[in-house]
C-alpha positions as CSV (number, residue, x, y, z in Angstrom):
1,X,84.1,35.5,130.4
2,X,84.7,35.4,126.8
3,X,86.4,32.1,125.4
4,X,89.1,32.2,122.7
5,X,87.3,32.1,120.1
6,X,85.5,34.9,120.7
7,X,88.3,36.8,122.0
8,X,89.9,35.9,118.5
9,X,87.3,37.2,116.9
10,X,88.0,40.6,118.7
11,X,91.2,40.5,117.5
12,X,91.0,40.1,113.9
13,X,87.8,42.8,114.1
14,X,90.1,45.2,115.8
15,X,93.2,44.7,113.5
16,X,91.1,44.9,110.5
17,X,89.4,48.2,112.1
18,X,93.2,49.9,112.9
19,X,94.0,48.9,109.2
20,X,91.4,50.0,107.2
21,X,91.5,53.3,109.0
22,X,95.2,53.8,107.3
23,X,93.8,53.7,104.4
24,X,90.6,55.7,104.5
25,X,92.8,58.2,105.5
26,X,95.5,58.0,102.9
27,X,92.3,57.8,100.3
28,X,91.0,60.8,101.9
29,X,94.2,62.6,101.7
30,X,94.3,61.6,97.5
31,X,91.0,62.1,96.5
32,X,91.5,66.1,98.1
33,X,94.7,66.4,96.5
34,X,93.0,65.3,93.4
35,X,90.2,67.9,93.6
36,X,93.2,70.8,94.0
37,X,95.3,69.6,91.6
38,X,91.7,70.0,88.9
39,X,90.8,73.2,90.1
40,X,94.8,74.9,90.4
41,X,95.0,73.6,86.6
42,X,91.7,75.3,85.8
43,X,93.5,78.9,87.7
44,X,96.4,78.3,85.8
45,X,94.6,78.6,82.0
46,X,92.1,81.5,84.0
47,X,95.8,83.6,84.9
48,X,96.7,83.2,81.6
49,X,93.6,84.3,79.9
50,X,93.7,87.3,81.9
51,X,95.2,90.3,80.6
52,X,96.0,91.4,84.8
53,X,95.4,88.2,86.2
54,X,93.4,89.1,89.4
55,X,94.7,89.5,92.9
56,X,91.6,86.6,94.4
57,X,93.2,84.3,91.6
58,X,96.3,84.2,92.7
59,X,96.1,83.9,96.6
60,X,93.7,81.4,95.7
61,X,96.4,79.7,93.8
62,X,98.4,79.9,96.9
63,X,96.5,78.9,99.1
64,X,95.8,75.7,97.2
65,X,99.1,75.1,96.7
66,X,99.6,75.1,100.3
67,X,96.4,72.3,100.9
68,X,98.4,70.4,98.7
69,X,101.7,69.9,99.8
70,X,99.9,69.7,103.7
71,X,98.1,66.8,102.3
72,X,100.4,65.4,100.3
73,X,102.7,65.0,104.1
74,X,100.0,64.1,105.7
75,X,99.0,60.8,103.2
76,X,102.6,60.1,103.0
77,X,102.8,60.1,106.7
78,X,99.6,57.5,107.3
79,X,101.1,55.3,104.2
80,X,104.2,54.9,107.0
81,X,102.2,54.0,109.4
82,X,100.1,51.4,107.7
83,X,103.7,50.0,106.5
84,X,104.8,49.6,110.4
85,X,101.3,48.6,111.2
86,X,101.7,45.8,108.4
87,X,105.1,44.9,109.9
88,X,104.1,44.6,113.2
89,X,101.5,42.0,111.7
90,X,104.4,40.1,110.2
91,X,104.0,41.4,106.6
92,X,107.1,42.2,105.2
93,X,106.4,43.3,101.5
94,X,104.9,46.6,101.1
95,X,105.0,46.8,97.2
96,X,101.1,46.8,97.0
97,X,101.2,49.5,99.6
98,X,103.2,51.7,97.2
99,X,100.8,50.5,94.5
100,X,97.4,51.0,95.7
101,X,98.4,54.7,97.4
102,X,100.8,55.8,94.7
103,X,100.6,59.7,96.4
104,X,103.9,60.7,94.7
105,X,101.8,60.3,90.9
106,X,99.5,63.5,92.4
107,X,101.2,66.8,90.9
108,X,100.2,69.7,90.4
């Protein structure tokens, strides 16, 4: 039988472990949204270049475009539930939250 300490222990290392996973997943969703928002600004100058920008080009663009705005629900969705995650921890001020996983500053 575990005593309370131990079964304190548990507790903290499966709050932290529900947390953190928020997160990674919210970073996840940036650092991807990152990486399309580089490469649909690197198609834009290649469309305009192009005299008749190309067919691949532009589905491409789409396509990415598409990636993004999924992502882009899907961080803003895990930021919610890290803030009711937070809340039902008893932390009330979510300021950092908006701070550290600013998704909204991600354009393309």
């Amino acid at each position: 039988m575990l005593d309370k300490s131990e079964l304190d222990e548990e507790f903290i290392k499966e709050i932290a472990s529900v947390g953190g996973g928020y997160g990674a997943k919210i970073e996840l969703c940036m650092r991807e949204m990152e990486r399309i928002s580089r490469a649909v600004a690197y198609l834009k100058v290649r469309i305009e270049r192009e005299a008749k920008p190309s067919l691949f080009s532009m589905r491409l663009m789409v396509r990415l475009r598409k990636r993004f705005f999924y992502l882009r629900e899907k961080a803003i969705e895990q930021r919610k539930y890290l803030i009711i995650y937070r809340e039902a921890l008893g932390l009330l001020r979510h300021r950092e939250v908006f701070e550290v996983y600013n998704i909204e500053s991600i354009e393309l």
